[in-house]
N, C-alpha and C positions, 0 to 999 in steps of 0.2 A: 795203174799209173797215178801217181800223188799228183793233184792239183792241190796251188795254195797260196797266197797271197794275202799281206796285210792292206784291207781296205780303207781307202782317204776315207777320211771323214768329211764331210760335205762344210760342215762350219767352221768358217775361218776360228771365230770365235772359242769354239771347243778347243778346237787344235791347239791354237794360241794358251790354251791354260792346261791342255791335259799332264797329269802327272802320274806318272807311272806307280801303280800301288807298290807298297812293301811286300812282305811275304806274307801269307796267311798262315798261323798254325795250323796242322791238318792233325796233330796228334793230342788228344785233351780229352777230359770224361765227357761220358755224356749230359745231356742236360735231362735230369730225373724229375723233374718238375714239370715236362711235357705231358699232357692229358691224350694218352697212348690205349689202346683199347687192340686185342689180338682177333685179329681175323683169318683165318684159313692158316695160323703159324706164322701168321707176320704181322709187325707194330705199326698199326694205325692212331695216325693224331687227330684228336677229333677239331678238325677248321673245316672251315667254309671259304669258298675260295676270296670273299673279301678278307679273311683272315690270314691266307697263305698270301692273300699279295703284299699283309703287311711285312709279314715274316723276313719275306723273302727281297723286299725294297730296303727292312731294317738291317738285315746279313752287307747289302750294298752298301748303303751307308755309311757302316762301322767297321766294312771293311773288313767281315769277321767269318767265319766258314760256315758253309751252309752246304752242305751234298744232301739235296732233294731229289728222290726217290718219287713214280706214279706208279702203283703197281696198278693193275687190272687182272681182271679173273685168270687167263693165259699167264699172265706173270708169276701171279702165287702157286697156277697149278705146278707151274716151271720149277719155283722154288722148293716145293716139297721132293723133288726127286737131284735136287740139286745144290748141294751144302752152300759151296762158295758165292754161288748168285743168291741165296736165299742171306748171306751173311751180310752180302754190299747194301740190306734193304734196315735190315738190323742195326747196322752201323752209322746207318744213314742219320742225316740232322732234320729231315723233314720226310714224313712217308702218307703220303696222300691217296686217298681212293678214287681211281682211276676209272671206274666199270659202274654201270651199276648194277649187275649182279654181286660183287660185295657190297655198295646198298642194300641189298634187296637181303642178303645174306643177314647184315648185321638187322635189321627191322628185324628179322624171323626171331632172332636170337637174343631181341630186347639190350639190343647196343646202339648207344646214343651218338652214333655217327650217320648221319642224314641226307649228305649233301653228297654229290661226285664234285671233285675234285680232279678234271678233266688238266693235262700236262698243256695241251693247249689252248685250255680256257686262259688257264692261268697266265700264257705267255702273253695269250691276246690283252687281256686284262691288263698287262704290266706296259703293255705296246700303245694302249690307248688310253693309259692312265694321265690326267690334270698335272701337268710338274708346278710345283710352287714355284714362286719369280724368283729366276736367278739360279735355280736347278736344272743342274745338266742330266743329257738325256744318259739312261741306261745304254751301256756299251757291252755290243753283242759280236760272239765271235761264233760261226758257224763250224764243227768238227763231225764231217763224214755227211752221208748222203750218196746218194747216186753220181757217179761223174755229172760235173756241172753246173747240178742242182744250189748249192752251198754256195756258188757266185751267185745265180740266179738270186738267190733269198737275200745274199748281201746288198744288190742293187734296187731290186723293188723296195726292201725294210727303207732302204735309204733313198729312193724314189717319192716319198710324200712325208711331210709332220708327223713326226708322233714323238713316242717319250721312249724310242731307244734310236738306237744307230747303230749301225753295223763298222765292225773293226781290222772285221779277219775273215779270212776262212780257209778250210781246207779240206780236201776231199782225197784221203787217205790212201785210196779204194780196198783192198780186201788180204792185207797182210794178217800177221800173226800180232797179237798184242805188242810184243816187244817191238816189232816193226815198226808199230804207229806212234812209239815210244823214245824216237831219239831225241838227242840231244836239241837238233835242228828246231825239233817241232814243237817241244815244248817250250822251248826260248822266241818263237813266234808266236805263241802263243799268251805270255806272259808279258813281252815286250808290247803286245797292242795294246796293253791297257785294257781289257776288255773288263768288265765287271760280273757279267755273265756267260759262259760257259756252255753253248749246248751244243751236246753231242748224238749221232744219229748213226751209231754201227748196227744196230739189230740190238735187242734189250738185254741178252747176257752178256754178248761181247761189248758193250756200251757200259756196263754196270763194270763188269772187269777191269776193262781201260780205265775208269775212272778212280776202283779203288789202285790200280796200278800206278798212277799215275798223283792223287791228291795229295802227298804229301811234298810234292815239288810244283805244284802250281799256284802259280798266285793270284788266281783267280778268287772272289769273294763266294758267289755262286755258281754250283756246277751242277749239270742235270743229265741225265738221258730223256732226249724229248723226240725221239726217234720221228714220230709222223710230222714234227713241227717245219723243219725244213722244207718239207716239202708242201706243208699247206702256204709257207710265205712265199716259195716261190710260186705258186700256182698250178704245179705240176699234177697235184693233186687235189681234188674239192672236198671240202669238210662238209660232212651231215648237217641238215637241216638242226635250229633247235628243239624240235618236235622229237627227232627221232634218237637227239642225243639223249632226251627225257627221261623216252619213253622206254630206252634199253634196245633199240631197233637200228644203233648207229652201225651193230655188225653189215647191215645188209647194205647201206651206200658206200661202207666200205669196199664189199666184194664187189660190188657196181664199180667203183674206181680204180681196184685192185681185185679183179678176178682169179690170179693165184692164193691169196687170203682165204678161199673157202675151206680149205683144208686144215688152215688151223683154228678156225670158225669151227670147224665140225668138231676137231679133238676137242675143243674146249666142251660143247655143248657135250657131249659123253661123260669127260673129266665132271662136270656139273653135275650129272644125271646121279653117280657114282659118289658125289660127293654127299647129294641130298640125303640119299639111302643111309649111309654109313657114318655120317659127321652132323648135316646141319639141321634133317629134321630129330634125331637124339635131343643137341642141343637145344632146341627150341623147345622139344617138350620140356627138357628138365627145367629149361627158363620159367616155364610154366610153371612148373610147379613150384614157383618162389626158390630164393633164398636163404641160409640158416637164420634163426631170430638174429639182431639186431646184438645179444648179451654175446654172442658166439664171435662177433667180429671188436666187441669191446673188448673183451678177457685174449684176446691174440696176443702173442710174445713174437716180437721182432728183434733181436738183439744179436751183435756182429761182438766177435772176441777172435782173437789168434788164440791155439791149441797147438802143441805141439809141431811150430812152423806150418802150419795152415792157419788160413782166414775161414775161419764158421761162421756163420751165419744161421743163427736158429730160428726156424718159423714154427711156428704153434696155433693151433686154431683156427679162422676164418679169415682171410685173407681178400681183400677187395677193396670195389669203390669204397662203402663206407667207414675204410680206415686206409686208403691209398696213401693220404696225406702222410700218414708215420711209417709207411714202407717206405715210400720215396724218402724220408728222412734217415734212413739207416744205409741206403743204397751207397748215397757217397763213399763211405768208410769202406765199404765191402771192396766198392771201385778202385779206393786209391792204393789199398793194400797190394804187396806185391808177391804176395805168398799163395800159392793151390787155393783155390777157391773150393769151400765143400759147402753145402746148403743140408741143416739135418733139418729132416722135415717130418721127424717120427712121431709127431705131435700133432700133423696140420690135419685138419679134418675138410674143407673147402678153400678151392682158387676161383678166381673168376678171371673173364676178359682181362681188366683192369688189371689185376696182379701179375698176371704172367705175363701182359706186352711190359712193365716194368722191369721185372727179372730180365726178360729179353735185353733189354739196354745193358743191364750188370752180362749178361751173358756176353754182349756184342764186345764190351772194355776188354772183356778177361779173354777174349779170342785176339784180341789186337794187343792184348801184353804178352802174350803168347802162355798165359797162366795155366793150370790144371783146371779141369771142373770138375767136377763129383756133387751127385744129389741123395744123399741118405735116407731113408726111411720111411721111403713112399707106398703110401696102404692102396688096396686096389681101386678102393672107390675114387682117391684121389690122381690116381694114373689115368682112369680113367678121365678125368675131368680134362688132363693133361693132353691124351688122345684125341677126344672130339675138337679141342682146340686146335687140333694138327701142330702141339707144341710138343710131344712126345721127344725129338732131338733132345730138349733141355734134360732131359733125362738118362741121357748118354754119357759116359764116364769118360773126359779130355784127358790125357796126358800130358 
């Protein structure tokens, strides 16, 4: 049963001035100049969550698109056996580490992503944020939840001060994507004016709806924040900060949510399985350093059309300490609208840092509906490709 209603807003004064936003573009390259690092096969930005609340207040502001992404360990395990939700994270304008087991992941593996990036910290953070004088609060629309729930969180949010307010909400219940997708719903949804967007189906159909959905909404930021709802309504109690910490939030989770143990358990396997065969590999080779410093200077980055394809030739040593001039070649490769091919019969080393970049050219070229093709990859280099659980990028698109 669809519950749903656009909620008053409590200030005469908001009300009195709200203006309903224009449309957002949802369709445009990505931004290559993000500081993206690859973890488990998906692009991590390295922020701290004072960093994602700026991010993410600057998207509102201007008014400009922001589809923020929280993976956690379950998330990414998700992803690796499933193209399309591993795609909405890749596409995504903000991707945030959720867990601290990818913490704890990237530390092993000498990646400078340090902080979790909790989907609820960050909401609380934005909820309890100082508005400068004369700034209006953050307008928030609740999409999905448990029957109920999603009113609940719209009247408690709007029950005491803080720096959002509640606009909308709607509690869908458990149709088929397109179901959640008429016409009705997204025109109530765009009509409240809302600035923020969170939605709460379960994390793949939550990420689906979303890509299904952002190129008609005119919302600024949109998230799947699935436990949020429910922590504002109260339904459910959030971890202690100790045990958010300490990587021990799985357990007051099942405390609160006793059917959770079971994907508490997959995950802990999926881990066990991943250390073996992916992340202590990686950590050794971390160890054992990187190519000298001459191997990442003498790299050949350069983007040409061939015979109506877009090449792109990589050569060399590839990474942080020449990101700067990948990211500079990426554009061109993006904007072109020809079969993507990547000849990489040259490249001798990738790291982290290169392939969550590629990632983003891979994300465009999935959303132009382009060819992909990767030429010339030697074993050693496949390998590097594997442990990174980036091996897809080396799949032939049609």
């Amino acid at each position: 049963m669809t519950q749903n209603n656009a909620y008053p807003i409590s200030s005469e004064s908001l009300t009195s001035t709200l203006e309903f936003p224009r449309a957002v573009p949802a369709v445009r390259l990505p931004d290559f100049n993000r500081d993206v690092f690859c973890i488990l096969g998906l692009p991590f930005d390295r922020v701290n969550l004072a960093d994602a609340g700026r991010i993410t207040r600057a998207a509102v502001e201007r008014r400009q698109r922001c589809f923020l992404s929280t993976p956690n360990l379950n998330f990414a395990i998700a992803c690796m056996e499933d193209e399309q939700f591993r795609l909405s994270v890749i596409q995504s304008d903000l991707s945030v580490a959720d867990g601290m087991p990818l913490i704890w992941i990237a530390r092993a593996t000498g990646l400078p992503i340090n902080e979790r990036v909790a989907g609820s910290s960050l909401f609380q953070s934005l909820r309890h944020a100082v508005l400068p004088a004369g700034a209006q609060p953050m307008r928030i629309y609740f999409f999905g939840g448990p029957p109920g729930v999603a009113q609940t969180a719209s009247e408690k949010l709007n029950a005491s001060p803080s720096a959002m307010t509640a606009v909308g909400f709607d509690s869908p219940g458990f149709g088929t994507i397109e179901e959640m997708s008429d016409a009705d719903t997204l025109d109530r949804i765009n009509t409240s004016g809302a600035d923020f967007l969170v939605v709460a189906l379960g994390a793949k159909k939550g990420q689906a709806w979303i890509q299904h959905n952002l190129s008609r909404l005119r919302v600024p930021l949109v998230s799947h924040l699935g436990a949020v709802v429910n922590f504002v309504a109260g339904t459910v109690s959030r971890a202690p900060v100790w045990a958010q910490k300490t990587g021990l939030e799985w357990l007051w989770r099942i405390k609160e949510e006793p059917k959770l143990w079971r994907r508490y358990w997959a995950d802990g396997v999926g881990l066990l399985t991943l250390l073996v065969d992916k992340i202590i590999p990686l950590a050794l080779a971390a160890r054992r350093g990187r190519p000298d410093i001459s191997h990442f200077d003498a790299a050949v980055m350069q983007v040409h059309e061939d015979g109506g394809d877009c090449v792109m030739t990589l050569s060399g040593a590839l990474g942080e300490p020449n990101i700067v001039r990948l990211r500079d070649v990426l554009p061109a490769a993006a904007r072109s609208g020809r079969p993507m091919v990547l000849d990489c019969s040259g490249l001798s080393h990738i790291d982290s840092a290169a392939l969550a970049s590629l990632m983003l050219l891979y994300g465009a070229c999935r959303a132009a509906g382009r060819p992909w093709a990767v030429l010339g990859i030697n074993p050693g280099v496949r390998r590097q490709f594997e442990l990174h659980c980036a091996q897809y990028l080396l799949q032939a698109l049609a």
